[in-house]
C-alpha positions in Angstrom: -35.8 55.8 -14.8 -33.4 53.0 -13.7 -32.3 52.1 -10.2 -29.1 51.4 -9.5 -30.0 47.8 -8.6 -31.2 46.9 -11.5 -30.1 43.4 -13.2 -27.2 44.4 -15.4 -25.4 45.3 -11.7 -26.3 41.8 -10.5 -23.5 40.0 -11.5 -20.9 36.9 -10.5 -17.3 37.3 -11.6 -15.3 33.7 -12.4 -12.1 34.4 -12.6 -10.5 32.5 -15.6 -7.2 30.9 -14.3 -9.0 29.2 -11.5 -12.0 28.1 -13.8 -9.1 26.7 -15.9 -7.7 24.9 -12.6 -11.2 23.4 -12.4 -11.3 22.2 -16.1 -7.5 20.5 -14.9 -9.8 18.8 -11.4 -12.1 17.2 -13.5 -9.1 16.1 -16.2 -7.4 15.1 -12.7 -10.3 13.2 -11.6 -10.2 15.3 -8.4 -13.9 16.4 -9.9 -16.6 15.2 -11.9 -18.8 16.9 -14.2 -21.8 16.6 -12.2 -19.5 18.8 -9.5 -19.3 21.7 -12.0 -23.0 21.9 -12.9 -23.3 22.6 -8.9 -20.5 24.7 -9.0 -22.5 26.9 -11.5 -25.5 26.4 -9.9 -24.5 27.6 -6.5 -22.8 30.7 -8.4 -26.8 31.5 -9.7 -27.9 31.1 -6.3 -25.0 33.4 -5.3 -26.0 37.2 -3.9 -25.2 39.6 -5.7 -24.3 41.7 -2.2 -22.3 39.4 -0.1 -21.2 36.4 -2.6 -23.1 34.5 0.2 -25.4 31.4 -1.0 -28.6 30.6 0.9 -30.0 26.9 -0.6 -30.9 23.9 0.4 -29.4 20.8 -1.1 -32.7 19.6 -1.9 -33.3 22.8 -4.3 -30.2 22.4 -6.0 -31.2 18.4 -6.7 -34.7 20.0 -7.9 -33.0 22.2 -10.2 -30.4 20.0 -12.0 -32.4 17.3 -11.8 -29.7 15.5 -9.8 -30.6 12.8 -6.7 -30.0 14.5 -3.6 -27.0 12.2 -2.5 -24.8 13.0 -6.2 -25.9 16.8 -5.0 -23.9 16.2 -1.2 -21.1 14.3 -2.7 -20.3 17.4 -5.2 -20.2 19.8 -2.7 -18.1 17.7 -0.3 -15.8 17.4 -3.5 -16.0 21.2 -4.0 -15.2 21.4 -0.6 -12.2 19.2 -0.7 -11.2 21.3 -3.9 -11.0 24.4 -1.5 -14.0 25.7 -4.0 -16.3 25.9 -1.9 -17.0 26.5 2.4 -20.1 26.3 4.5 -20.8 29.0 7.5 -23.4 30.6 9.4 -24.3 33.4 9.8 -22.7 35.2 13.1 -26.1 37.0 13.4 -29.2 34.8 13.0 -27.3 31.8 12.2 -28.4 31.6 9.0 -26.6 28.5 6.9 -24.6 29.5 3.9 -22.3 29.0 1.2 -19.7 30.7 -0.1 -17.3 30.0 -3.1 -13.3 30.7 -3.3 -13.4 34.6 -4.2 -10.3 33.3 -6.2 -12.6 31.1 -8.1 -16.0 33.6 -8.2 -16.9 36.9 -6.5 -19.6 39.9 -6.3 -19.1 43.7 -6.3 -16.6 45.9 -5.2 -12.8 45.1 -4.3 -13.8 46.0 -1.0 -16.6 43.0 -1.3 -14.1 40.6 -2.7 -11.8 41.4 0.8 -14.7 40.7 3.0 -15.6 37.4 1.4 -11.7 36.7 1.5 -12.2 37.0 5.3 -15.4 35.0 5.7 -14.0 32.4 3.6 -11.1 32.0 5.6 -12.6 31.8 8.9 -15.1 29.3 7.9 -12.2 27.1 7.3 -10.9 27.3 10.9 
């Protein structure tokens, strides 16, 4: 018997136009390559729950086999972009990021609201 939670449920939605505006970034020069390899490595470090990402730099470096310094310079860029925030957690202050849920988002509509609002306040 299958659980609800099994793997086919655990999914991150891109939304096209705004992957498109990404593929325009890089033509811009606003982005490089290297940026969108972390883009889409944060997105499979992404939960499945709460959109929120829990790694380290170091980790994502590890895994792309990127120097840790590129790493920090793509997610400032992602950052600048508006792609990306950092926040903690308000209850065990946890470090986290979390994409644009205009860009990449988990579960329900409800879901995509609350990251909407997370988002947003980490930018303040």
């Amino acid at each position: 018997m299958k659980s609800k939670w099994d793997d086919e449920a655990k999914f991150v939605k891109t939304h096209l136009l705004e992957m498109d505006r990404c593929l325009d970034l890089v033509a811009e020069r606003r982005l490089e390559l290297r940026d969108m390899a972390v883009l889409w490595a944060l997105m499979a470090h992404a939960s499945w729950r709460t959109g929120k990402i829990i790694v380290t730099v170091d980790k994502l470096a590890e895994r792309l086999r990127m120097q840790k310094p590129h790493v920090v310079s793509s997610i400032t860029r992602l950052r600048k972009e508006l792609l990306l925030t950092k926040g903690k957690d308000p209850h065990n202050g946890t470090p986290f990021y979390l994409l644009n849920p205009a860009v990449a988002s988990v579960g329900p509509a409800q879901t995509k609201g609350r990251m909407w609002q997370v988002f947003k306040e980490s930018l303040e």
